[in-house]
N, C-alpha and C positions, 0 to 999 in steps of 0.2 A: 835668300834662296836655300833650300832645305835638296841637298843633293847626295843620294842614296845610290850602292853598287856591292851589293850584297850575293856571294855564289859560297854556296855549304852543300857538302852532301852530306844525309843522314844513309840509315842502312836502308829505308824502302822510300826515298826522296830526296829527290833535287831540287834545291831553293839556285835559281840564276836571276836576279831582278835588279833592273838600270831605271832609276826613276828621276824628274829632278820633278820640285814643287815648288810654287811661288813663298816665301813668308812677307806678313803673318799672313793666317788662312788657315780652313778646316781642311785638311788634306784627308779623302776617306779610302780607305784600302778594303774594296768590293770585293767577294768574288765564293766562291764557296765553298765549305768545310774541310779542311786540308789542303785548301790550297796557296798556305803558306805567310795567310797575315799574319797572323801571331810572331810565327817566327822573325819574321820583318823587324814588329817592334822590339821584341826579347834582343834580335841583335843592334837594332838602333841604342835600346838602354843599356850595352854592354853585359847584359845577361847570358848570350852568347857566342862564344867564340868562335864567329864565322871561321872556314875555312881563308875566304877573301873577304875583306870589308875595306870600302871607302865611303865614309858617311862625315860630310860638312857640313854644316851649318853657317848660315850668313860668313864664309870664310874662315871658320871654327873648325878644323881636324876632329871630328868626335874618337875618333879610334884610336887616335892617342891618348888620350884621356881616361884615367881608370873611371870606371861606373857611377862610384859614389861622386866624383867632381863634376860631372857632364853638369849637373842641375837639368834633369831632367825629371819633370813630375811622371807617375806612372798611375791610373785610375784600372784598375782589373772589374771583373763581371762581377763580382761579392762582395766588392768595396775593402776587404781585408782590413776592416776596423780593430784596433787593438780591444779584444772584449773586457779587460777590468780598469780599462781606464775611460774617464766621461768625454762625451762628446766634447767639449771644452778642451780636458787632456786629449785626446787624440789631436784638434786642429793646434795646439801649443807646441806637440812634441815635432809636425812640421815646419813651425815658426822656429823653435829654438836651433834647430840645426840648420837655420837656411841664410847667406848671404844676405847686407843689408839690399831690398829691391823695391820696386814699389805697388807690389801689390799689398794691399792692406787689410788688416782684419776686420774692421766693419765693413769694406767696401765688399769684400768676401761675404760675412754676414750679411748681408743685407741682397746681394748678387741672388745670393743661392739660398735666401728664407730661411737659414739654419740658426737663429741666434734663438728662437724658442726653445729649440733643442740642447742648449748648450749643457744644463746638467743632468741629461737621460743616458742613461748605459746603453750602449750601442746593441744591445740585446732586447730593448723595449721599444726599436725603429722599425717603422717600414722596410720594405725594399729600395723605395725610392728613398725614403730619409736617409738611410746608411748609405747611397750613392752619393748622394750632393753631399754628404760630412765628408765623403773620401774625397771629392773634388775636392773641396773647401781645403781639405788638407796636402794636399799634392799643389796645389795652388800657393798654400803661406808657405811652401819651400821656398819658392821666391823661382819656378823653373825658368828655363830659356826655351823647351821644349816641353808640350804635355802630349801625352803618350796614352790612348784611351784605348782597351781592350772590350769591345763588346758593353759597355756598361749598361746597355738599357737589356742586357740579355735573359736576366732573370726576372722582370717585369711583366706583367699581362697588358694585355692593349691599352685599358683605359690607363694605366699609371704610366704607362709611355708616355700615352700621348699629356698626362699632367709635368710628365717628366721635362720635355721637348724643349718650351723657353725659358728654362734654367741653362741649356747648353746656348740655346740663342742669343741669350744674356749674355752667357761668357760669350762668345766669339764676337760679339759687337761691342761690348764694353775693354775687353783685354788687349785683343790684338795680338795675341799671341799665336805661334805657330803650332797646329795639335794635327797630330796621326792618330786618327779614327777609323776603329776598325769594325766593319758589319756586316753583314749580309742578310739588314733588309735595306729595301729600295726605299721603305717610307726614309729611312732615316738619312740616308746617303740623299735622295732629294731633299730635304728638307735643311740638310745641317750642310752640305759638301760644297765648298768654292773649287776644290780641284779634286779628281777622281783619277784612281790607279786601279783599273780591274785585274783582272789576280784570276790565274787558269792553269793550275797543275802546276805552281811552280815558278813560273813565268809570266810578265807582262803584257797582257794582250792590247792593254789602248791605254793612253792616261794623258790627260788635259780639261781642261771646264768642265764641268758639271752641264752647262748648257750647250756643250758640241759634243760630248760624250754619250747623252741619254737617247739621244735620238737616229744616232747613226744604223742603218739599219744590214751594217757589217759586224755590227756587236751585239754581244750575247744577251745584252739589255734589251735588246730589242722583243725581242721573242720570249719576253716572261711576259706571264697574265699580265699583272700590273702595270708594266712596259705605258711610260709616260713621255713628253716634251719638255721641257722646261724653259718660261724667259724670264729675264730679269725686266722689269720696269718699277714705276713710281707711283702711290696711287694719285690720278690728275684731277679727278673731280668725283663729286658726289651729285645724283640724283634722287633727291628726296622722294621726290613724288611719285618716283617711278621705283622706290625702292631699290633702286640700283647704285654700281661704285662704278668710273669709268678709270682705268689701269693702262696707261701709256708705255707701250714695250717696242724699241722697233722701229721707230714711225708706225704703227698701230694702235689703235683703243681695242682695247678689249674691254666688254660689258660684264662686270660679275654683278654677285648679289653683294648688295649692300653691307660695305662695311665701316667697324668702329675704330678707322682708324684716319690720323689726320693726312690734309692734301702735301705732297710731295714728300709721303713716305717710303721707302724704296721698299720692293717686294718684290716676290717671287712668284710665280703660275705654275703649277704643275696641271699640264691638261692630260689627261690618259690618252692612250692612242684606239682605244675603240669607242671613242666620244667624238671623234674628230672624222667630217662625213667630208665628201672630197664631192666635187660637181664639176662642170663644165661650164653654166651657165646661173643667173642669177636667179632663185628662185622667187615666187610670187605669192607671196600671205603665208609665209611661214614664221613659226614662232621664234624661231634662235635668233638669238639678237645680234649674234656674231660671224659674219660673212667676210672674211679675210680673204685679200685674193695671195697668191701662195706662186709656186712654180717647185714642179719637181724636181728633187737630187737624185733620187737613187729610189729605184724598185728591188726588193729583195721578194723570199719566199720564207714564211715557216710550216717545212715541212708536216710540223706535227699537228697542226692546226690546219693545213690547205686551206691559210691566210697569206694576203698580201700584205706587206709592211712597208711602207710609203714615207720614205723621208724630202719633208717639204722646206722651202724657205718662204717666211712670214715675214720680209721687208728684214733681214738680216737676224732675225733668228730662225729656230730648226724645231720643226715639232714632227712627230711620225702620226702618222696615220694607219691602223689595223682595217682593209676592208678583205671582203672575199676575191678571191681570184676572177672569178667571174666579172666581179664589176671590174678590178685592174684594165681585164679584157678587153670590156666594153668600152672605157672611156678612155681607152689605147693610152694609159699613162704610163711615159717613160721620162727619160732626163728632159728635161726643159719643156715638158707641158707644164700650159698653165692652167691653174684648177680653182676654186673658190673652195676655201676652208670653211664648213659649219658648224659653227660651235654650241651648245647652250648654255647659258652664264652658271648653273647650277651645275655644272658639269668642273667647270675650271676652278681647282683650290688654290686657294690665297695663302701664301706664309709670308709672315710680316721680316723686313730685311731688319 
């Protein structure tokens, strides 16, 4: 368990934040622009000197411990590559100072594709090449924590998204405990076992990724992209019908056909203006996906004069964006029951 109690004031900001998070697990620290992720990590790595800090780790005092001893890796937004030493030297001069551990240099190489790379000057990388060599390198320290600052921040979309299962790798092959810090949603859905959102300072919610995205008392709610999330396995394939059948729940959910094997654990992110809410069964419609559901909570986003609809799908939680008007009409409040419809090309697949 990775347990955090950090209170600083600077001269125009107050950091107060009580958090605790399971290890291992991607712990992601949500929230937006000053509002005090960073700081978080700088005083998790002993960078700096909280006014108060109490930070354990699996029973491990961190705040006794000077900085350089913690074994904490730290991956920043620029990768901070030593420029006249080769990509080689730079992953070596992590090994050399690190604890004997077992994370290992080809298993690393090989992890994160970096072993092409090993004698190019870090001046002739990518964006994403110079990230995954800092991983790689903050890794052969051998850490007990890794501490991720924005790293996909200087990226454009497509190299994100090439970016994505290099971190997927890690957090399913390591097992390692990592504070990830973003403010986007793709990447917090996509990467986050546990979520701490982060509001002026302070902690407004923190717990699963899939009790967290959907609540519709949180600020998650009401951004565009505003998604559900469930964990399931993929359960079957349908060839002939081009489809993958994805068990979450006690539910199948129908996606498009995927390249992956049966009883792979995976993830659903269904957007919540995908997700049409009814009363009754409809009759020669195309969505494949008719979930029946029951309401937790009706909220409002003012700024949209949208309804935001958080549902339960046989024990998970997905929200639903419709208009107030229908709210209205199909008088949905806590404990009506509603049929969810989904269409399979609507709900993204990320491999667990």
């Amino acid at each position: 368990m990775l347990q955090v109690a950090i209170d600083h004031k600077f001269r125009d900001f107050t950091l107060s934040v009580a958090f605790k998070a399971p290890t291992p697990g991607i712990t992601v620290l949500f929230g937006p622009s000053g509002s005090g992720k960073s700081t978080i990590l700088a005083a998790v790595a002993g960078l700096l000197r909280a006014n108060r800090a109490s930070i354990e780790l699996d029973g491990e005092k961190l705040q006794r411990i000077r900085p350089h001893k913690r074994h904490i890796g730290m991956v920043f937004q620029d990768g901070r590559l030593f420029p006249h030493l080769t990509v080689k030297q730079n992953l070596m001069y992590g090994l050399r100072r690190a604890p004997r551990g077992e994370i290992f240099v080809d298993e690393t190489l090989d992890m994160l594709g970096i072993e092409p790379l090993l004698k190019r000057m870090p001046s002739t990388l990518s964006g994403g090449e110079r990230q995954r060599v800092a991983i790689g390198r903050a890794l052969l320290s051998q850490p007990k924590l890794l501490l991720m600052d924005e790293p996909l921040a200087s990226l454009d979309g497509p190299r994100r998204a090439e970016f994505m299962p290099y971190l997927l790798r890690l957090r399913d092959r390591l097992k390692l405990p990592v504070l990830y810090v973003t403010h986007s949603t793709d990447e917090m859905i996509r990467l986050a076992d546990h979520v701490v959102l982060l509001k002026s300072g302070s902690v407004a919610a923190a717990g699963p990724i899939d009790e967290i995205a959907a609540r519709v008392d949180l600020p998650l709610a009401a951004l565009d992209d505003a998604a559900g999330v469930l964990e399931g396995y993929l359960h079957s394939h349908d060839i002939e019908r081009r489809l993958s059948a994805v068990a979450s729940g006690g539910q199948i959910y129908m996606v498009p056909q995927q390249d992956l094997a049966e009883r792979r654990n995976v993830r659903l992110r269904i957007p919540a203006r995908e997700v049409i809410l009814s009363l009754d069964a409809p009759r020669e419609i195309s969505v494949n996906n008719i979930i029946p559901a029951t309401v937790l909570a009706v909220g409002t986003d003012e700024a949209t004069h949208a309804a935001l609809v958080e549902i339960d799908v046989a024990g998970g939680i997905l929200l639903s964006r419709v208009t107030l008007d229908a709210a209205e009409r199909l008088r949905l409040r806590e404990g009506t029951r509603v049929l969810a419809l989904i269409k399979s090309v609507s709900i993204e697949v990320v491999a667990g």
